[in-house]
BASE-153847 format. One line per field, with one value per residue (C-alpha): residue in three letters; z, y, x. Coordinates in steps of 0.05 Angstrom, whole numbers, plus 5000, padded with zeros to 4 digits. Layout:
% residues N
code: [Ala | ...] .
w: [Z | ...] .
v: [Y | ...] .
u: [X | ...] .
//
This chain:
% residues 445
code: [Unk | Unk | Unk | Unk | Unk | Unk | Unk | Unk | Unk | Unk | Unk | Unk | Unk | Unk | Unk | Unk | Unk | Unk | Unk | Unk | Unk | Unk | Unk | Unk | Unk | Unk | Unk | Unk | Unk | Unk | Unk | Unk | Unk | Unk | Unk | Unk | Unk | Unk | Unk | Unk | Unk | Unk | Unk | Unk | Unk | Unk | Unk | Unk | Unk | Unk | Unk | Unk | Unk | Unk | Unk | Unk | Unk | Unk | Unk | Unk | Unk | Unk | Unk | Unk | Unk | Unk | Unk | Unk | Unk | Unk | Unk | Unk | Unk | Unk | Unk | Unk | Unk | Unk | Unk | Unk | Unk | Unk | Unk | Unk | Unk | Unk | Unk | Unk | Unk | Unk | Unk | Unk | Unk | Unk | Unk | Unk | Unk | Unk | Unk | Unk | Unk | Unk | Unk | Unk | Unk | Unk | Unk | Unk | Unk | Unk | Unk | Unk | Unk | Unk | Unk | Unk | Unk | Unk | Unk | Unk | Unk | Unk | Unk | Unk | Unk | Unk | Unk | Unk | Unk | Unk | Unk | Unk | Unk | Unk | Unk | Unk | Unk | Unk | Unk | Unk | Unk | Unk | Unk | Unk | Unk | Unk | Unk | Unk | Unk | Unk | Unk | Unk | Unk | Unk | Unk | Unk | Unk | Unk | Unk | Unk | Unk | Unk | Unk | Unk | Unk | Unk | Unk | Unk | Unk | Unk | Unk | Unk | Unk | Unk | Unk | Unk | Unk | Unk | Unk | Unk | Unk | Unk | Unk | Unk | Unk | Unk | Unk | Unk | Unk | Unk | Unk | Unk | Unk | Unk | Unk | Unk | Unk | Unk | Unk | Unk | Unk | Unk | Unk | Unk | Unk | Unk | Unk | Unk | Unk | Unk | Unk | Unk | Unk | Unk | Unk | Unk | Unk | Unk | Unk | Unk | Unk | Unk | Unk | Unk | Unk | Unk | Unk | Unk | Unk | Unk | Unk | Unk | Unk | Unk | Unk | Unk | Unk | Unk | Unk | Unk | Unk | Unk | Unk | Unk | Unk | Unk | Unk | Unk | Unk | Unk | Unk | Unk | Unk | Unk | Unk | Unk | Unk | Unk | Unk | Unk | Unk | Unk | Unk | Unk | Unk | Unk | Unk | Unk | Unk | Unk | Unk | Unk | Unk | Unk | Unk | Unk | Unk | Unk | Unk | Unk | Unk | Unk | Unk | Unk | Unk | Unk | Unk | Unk | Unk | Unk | Unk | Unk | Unk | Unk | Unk | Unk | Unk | Unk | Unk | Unk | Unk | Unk | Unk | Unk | Unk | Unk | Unk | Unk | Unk | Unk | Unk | Unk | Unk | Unk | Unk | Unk | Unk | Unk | Unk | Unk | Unk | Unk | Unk | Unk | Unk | Unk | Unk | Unk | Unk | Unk | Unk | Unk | Unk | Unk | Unk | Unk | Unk | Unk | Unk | Unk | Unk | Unk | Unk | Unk | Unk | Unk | Unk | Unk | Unk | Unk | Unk | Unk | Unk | Unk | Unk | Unk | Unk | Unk | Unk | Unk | Unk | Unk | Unk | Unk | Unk | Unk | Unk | Unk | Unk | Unk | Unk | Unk | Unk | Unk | Unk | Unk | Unk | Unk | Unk | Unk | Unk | Unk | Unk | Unk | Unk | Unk | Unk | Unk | Unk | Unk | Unk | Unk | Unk | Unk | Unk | Unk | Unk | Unk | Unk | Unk | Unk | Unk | Unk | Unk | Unk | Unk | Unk | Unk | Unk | Unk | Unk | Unk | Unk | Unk | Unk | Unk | Unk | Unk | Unk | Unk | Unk | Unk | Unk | Unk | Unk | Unk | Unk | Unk | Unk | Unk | Unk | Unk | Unk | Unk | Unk | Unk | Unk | Unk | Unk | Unk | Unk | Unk | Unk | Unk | Unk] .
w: [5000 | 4990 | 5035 | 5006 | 5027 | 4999 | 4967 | 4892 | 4897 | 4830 | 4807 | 4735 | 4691 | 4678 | 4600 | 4561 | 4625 | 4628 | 4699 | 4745 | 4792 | 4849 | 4917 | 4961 | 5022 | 5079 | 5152 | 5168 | 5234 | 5219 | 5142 | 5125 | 5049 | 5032 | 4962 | 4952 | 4881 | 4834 | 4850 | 4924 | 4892 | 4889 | 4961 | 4983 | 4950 | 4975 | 5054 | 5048 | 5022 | 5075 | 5136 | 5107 | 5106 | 5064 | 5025 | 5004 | 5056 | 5105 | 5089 | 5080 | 5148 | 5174 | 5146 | 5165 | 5231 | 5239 | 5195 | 5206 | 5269 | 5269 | 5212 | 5240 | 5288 | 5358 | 5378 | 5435 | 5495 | 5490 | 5527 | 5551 | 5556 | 5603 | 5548 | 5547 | 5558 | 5629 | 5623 | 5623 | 5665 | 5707 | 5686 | 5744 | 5748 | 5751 | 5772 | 5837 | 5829 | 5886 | 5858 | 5820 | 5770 | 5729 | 5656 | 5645 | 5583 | 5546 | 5483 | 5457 | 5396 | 5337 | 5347 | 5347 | 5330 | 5407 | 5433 | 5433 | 5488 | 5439 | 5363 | 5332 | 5280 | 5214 | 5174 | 5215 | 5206 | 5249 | 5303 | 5286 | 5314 | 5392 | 5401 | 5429 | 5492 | 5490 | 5529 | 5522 | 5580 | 5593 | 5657 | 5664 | 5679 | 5738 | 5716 | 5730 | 5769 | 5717 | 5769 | 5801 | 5729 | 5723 | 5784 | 5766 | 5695 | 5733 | 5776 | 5705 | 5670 | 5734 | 5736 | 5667 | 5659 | 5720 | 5676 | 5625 | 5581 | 5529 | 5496 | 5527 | 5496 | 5529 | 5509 | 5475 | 5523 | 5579 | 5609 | 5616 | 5605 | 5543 | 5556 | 5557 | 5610 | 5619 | 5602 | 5568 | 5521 | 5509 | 5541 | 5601 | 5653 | 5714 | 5723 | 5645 | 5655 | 5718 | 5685 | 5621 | 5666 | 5699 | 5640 | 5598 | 5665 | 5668 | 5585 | 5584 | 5548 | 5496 | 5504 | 5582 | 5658 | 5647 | 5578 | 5613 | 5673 | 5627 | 5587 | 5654 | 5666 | 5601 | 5624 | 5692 | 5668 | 5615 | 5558 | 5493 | 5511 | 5473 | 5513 | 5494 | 5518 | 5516 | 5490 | 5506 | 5461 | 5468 | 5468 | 5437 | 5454 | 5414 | 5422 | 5416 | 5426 | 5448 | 5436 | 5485 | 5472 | 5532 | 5540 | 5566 | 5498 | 5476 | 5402 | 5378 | 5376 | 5328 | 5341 | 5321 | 5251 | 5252 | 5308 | 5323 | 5333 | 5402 | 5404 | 5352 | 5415 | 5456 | 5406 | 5349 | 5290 | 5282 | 5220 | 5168 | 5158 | 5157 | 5195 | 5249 | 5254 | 5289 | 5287 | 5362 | 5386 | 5386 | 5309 | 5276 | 5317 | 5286 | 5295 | 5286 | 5340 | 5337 | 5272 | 5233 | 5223 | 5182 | 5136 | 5079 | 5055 | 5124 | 5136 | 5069 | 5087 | 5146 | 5116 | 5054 | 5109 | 5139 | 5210 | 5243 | 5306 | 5288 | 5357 | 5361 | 5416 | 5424 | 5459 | 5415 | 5443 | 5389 | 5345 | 5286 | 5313 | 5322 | 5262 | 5235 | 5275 | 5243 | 5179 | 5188 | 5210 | 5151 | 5100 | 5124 | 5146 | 5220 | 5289 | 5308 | 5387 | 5396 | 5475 | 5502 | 5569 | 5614 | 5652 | 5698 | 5719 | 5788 | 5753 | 5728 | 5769 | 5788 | 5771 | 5834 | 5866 | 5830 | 5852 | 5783 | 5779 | 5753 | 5726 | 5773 | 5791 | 5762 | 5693 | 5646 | 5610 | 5556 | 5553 | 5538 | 5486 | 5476 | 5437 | 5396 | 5330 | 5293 | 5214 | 5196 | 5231 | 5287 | 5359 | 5404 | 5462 | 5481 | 5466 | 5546 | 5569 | 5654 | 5672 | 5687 | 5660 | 5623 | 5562 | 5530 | 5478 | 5454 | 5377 | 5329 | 5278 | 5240 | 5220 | 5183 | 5136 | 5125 | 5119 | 5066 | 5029 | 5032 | 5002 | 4944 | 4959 | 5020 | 4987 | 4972 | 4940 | 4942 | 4894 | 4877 | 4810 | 4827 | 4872 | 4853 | 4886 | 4879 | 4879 | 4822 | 4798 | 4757 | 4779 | 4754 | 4753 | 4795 | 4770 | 4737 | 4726 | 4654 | 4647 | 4686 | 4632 | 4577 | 4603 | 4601 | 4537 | 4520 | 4553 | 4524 | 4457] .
v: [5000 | 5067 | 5113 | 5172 | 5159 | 5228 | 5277 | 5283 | 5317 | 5265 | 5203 | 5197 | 5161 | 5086 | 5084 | 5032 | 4996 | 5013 | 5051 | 5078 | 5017 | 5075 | 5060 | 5111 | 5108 | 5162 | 5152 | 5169 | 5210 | 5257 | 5262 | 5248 | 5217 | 5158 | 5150 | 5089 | 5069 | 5017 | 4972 | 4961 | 4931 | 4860 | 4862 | 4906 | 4858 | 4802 | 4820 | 4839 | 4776 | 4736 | 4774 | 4774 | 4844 | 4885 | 4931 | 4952 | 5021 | 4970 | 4932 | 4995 | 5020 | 4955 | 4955 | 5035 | 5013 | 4957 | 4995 | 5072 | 5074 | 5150 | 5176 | 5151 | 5212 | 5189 | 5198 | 5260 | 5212 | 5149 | 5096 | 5026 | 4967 | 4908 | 4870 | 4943 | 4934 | 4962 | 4958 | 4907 | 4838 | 4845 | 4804 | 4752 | 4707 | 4635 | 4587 | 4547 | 4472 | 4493 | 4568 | 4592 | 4636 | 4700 | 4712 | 4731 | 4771 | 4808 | 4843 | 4882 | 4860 | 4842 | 4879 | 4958 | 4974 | 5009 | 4980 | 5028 | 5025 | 5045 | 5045 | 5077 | 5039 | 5083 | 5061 | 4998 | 4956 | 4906 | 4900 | 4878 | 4795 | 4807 | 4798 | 4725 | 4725 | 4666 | 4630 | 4585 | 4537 | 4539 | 4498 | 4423 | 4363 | 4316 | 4260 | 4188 | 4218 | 4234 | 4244 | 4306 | 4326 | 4342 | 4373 | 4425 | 4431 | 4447 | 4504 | 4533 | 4529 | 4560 | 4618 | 4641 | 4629 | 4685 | 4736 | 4724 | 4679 | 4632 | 4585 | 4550 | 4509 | 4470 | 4430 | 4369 | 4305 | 4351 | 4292 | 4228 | 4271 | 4280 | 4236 | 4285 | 4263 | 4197 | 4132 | 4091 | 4037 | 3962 | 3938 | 3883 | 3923 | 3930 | 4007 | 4017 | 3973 | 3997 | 4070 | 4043 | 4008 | 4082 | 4114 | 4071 | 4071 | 4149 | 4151 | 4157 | 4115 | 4162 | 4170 | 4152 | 4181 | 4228 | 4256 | 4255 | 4306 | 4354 | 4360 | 4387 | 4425 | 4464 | 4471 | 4486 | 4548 | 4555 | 4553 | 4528 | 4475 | 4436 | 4392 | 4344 | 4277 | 4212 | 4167 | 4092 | 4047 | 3974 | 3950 | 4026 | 4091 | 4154 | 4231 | 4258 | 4331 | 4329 | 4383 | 4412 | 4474 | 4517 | 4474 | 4409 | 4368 | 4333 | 4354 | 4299 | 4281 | 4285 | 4232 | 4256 | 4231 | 4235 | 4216 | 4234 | 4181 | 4179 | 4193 | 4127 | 4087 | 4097 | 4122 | 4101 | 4139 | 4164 | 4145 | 4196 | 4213 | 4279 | 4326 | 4368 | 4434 | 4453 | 4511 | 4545 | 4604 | 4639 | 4612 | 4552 | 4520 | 4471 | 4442 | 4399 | 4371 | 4393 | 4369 | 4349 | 4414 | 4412 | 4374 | 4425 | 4382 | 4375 | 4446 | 4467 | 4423 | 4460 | 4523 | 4493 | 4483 | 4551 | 4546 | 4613 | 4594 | 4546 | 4513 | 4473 | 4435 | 4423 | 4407 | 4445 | 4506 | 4530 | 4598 | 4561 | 4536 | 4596 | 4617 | 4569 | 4586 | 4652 | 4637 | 4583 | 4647 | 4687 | 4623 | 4606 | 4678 | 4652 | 4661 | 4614 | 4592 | 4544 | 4516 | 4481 | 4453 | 4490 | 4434 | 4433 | 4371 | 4371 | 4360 | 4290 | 4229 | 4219 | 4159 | 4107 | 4105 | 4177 | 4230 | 4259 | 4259 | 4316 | 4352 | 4406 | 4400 | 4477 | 4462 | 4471 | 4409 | 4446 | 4513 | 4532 | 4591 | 4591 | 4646 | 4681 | 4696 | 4745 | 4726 | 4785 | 4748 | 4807 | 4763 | 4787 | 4754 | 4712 | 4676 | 4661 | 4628 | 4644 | 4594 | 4567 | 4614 | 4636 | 4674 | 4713 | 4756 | 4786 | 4753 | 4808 | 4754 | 4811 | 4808 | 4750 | 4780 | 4837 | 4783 | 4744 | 4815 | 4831 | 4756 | 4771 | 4744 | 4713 | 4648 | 4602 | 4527 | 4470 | 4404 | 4341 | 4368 | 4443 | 4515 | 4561 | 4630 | 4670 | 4736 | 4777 | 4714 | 4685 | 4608 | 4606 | 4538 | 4523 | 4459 | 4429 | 4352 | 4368 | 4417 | 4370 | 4319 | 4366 | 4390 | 4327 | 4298 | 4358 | 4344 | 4274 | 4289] .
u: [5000 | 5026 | 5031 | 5000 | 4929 | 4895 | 4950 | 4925 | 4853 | 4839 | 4870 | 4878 | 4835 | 4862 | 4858 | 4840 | 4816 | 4749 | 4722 | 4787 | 4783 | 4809 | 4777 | 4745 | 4725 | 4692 | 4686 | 4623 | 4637 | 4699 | 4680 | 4751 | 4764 | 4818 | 4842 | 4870 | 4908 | 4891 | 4941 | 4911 | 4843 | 4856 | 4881 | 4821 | 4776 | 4806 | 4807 | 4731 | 4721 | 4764 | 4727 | 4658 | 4663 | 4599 | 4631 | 4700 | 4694 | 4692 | 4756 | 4790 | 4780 | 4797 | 4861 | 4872 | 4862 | 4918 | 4965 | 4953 | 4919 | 4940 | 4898 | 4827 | 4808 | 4790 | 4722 | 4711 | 4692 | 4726 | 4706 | 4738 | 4712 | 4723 | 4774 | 4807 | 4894 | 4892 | 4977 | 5035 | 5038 | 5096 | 5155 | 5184 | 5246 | 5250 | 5189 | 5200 | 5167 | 5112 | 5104 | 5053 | 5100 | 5067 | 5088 | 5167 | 5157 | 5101 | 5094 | 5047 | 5006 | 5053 | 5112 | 5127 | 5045 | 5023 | 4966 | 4906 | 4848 | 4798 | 4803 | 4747 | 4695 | 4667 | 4605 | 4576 | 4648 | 4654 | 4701 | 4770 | 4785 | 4806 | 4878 | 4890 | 4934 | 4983 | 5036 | 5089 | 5116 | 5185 | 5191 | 5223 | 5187 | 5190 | 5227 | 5209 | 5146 | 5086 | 5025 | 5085 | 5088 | 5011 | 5004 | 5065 | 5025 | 4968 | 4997 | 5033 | 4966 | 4933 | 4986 | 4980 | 4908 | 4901 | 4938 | 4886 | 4926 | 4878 | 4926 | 4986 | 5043 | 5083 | 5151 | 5163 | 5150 | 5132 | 5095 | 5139 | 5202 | 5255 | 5310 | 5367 | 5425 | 5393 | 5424 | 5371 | 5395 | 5387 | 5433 | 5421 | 5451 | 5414 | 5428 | 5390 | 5341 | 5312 | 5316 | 5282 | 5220 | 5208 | 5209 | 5163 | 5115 | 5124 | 5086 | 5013 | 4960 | 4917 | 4866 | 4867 | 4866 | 4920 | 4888 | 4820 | 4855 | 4888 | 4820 | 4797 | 4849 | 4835 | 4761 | 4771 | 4820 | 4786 | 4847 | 4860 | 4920 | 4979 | 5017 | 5079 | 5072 | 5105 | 5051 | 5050 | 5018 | 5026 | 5111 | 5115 | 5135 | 5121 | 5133 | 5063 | 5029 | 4952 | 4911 | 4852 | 4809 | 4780 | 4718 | 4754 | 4758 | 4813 | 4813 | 4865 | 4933 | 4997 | 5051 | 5118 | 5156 | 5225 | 5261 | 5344 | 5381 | 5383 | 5304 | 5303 | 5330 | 5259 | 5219 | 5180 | 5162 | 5088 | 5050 | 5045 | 4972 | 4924 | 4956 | 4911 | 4882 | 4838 | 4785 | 4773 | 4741 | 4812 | 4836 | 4867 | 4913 | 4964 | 5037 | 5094 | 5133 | 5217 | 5246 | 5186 | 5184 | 5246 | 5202 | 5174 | 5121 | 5094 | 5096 | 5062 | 5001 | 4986 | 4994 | 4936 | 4893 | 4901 | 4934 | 4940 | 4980 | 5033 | 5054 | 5119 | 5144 | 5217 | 5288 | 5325 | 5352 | 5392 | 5396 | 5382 | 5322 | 5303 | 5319 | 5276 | 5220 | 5227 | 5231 | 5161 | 5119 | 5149 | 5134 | 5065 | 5042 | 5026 | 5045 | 5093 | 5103 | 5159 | 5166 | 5225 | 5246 | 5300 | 5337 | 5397 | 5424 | 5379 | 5323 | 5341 | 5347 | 5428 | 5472 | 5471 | 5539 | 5565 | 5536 | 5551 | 5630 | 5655 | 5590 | 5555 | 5475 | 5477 | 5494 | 5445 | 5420 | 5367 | 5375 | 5303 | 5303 | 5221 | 5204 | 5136 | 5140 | 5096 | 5077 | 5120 | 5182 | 5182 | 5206 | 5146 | 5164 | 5233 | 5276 | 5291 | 5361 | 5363 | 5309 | 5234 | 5195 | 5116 | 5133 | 5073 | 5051 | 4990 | 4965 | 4931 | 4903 | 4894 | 4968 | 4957 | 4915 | 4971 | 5025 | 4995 | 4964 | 5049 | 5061 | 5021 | 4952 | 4906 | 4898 | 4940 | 4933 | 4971 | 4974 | 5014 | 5040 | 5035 | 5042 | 4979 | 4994 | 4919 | 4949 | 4909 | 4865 | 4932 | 4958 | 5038 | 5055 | 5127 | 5159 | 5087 | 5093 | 5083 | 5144 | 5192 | 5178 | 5186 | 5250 | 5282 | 5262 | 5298 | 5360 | 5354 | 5340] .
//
């Protein structure tokens, strides 16, 4: 969009076009005019049609509002209302097992746009999407000890639910544990398998008593809720993230792909089928669990199927992760939440007989490093290194819209043999089936 909004009293007549397609609209309280050029049409056209909007006025002041808050007069006597921003949580330090801990970082909606008590409506336009308030977990587990486990969910989940937050993410195998500094192998040695019998009785059956009490956890708070388990299914284990909405239903599960090759020691690899999203009350929630989502086929079918909060449970604390993180909300024009454990050695069971030679109980065994993206790749809240911790942000869904207006369209298409971008109504072809072949008889011939 350009950033002249009314500076020529008359746009020029588009010739050999037919009618200039230049878009005007008025607010209907301050009588103030926007001119809009004819290259913003398809993108005007296209928003009103993605938020059901009645006219193209309407879109227009929608979009003035999220982008150029400044040039929509306030009204004389502003009011608030009870989901007004009232100011910023307080930030806090680490999280004590038996504390209830408040958020460690906020942000306001999407980056360096200020967060306005009131923003005025023109012409019967609907309200803008309220701004969904979300947290990722940083906090460890309790290893070898899953019913200690839920109860320290519970008090997280409690905690940030009481600063209003309505979606949660916590790390990868959360419950049952990621099996960082523990020897677990097949060998016959007593000292493995004793640790391999606690952690296979520390995985949860799904659906079963520790699914049912996290549904009501999610109810009870009332929060949307995506928690990594270790799910136990027959002889097998598998890396799985369960997903709750706020009125105590377990929507469904996705059991993780790929596994490392230490992960490929305990766990088995989920089968590939439909991956989830799911449609709440606060958008389309979706994810892939740590390095599936180095998998770009995986990725693009959640972005076909429209997921507006990408959630990815980890145990990799590394700047390329985040890095990738980044680049995910940038590619599929969604807010990204990535949650990881933090873990020093305390927090896992010690060797029998060694009290842990030459290694300290401080040292830091997963570095955490949870962070919230924005679809325009800004870092709204995070990344986090010093310890247990709630890391939020405010979502403007809104910014989706903008992200994928910048991309070159709102919708987007995906087939076996092709990429269709819907930009201006055109469908380029990237690397058809039918060129491919063409191309190489070529080369052949």
């Amino acid at each position: 969009m350009e950033e002249e909004f009314a500076k020529n009293a008359e746009a020029k007549q588009v010739k050999k076009r037919g009618p200039r397609p230049l878009i005007v609209a008025q607010s209907q309280a301050k009588k103030v005019r926007i001119r809009m050029p004819a290259i913003c049409s398809p993108a005007i056209y296209r928003i009103k049609d993605e938020l059901g909007l009645g006219s193209c006025d309407e879109a227009i002041h929608w979009l003035v509002r999220h982008v150029r808050p400044d040039l929509i007069p306030a009204p004389e006597t502003p009011t608030k209302t009870k989901s007004s921003k009232t100011g910023p949580i307080p930030k806090t330090g680490s999280v004590d097992h038996d504390s209830v801990p408040k958020p460690a970082c906020m942000a306001s909606p999407d980056g360096d746009m200020p967060a306005y008590d009131f923003l005025p409506t023109a012409g019967g336009v609907p309200a803008a999407r309220s701004p969904v308030k979300a947290t990722v977990v940083q906090a460890s587990t309790v290893f070898f000890d899953t019913p200690a486990t839920l109860e320290k969910a519970e008090r997280l989940i409690a905690g940030a639910a009481s600063y209003g937050s309505q979606l949660l993410v916590f790390p990868e195998a959360f419950v049952g544990g990621y099996p960082t500094c523990v020897k677990l192998d097949a060998t016959n040695s007593p000292e493995t398998d004793g640790d391999l019998q606690k952690y296979y009785a520390s995985a949860i059956d799904v659906p079963g008593p520790e699914v049912d009490r996290l549904a009501k956890f999610a109810g009870k708070y009332k929060v949307h809720l995506v928690m990594g388990v270790v799910e136990r299914a027959g002889c097998y284990l598998y890396s799985t993230m369960l997903f709750f909405n706020s009125l105590g239903k377990c929507l469904g599960q996705h059991r993780k792909l790929i596994q490392t090759a230490s992960e490929s020691a305990l766990w088995r690899s989920g089968e590939k089928s439909t991956l989830p999203t799911y449609e709440t009350s606060i958008g389309k929630i979706g994810g892939l669990i740590c390095w599936d989502n180095r998998l770009p086929l995986l990725r693009t079918e959640l972005y076909d199927k429209g997921v507006e909060i990408y959630c990815a449970p980890t145990a990799d604390a590394g700047e390329i992760w985040r890095a990738s993180m980044t680049h995910i909300a940038l590619e599929g024009s969604c807010f990204v939440l990535s949650a990881n454990q933090f873990c020093r050695r305390r927090d896992y069971p010690l060797p029998p007989g060694n009290i842990n030679g030459d290694a300290s109980l401080d040292d830091i065994t997963c570095a955490g490093g949870s962070v919230i993206i924005s679809p325009s790749g800004t870092i709204l809240a995070g990344p986090d290194y010093q310890g247990e911790c709630l890391i939020s942000a405010d979502l403007d869904l809104g910014h989706i819209i903008l992200a994928k207006t910048q991309y070159g369209g709102i919708e987007s298409g995906v087939d076996k043999n092709h990429v269709s971008v819907a930009a201006n109504g055109s469908e380029p072809s990237l690397f058809a089936a039918e060129m491919t072949t063409k191309a190489l008889e070529e080369l052949s011939g």
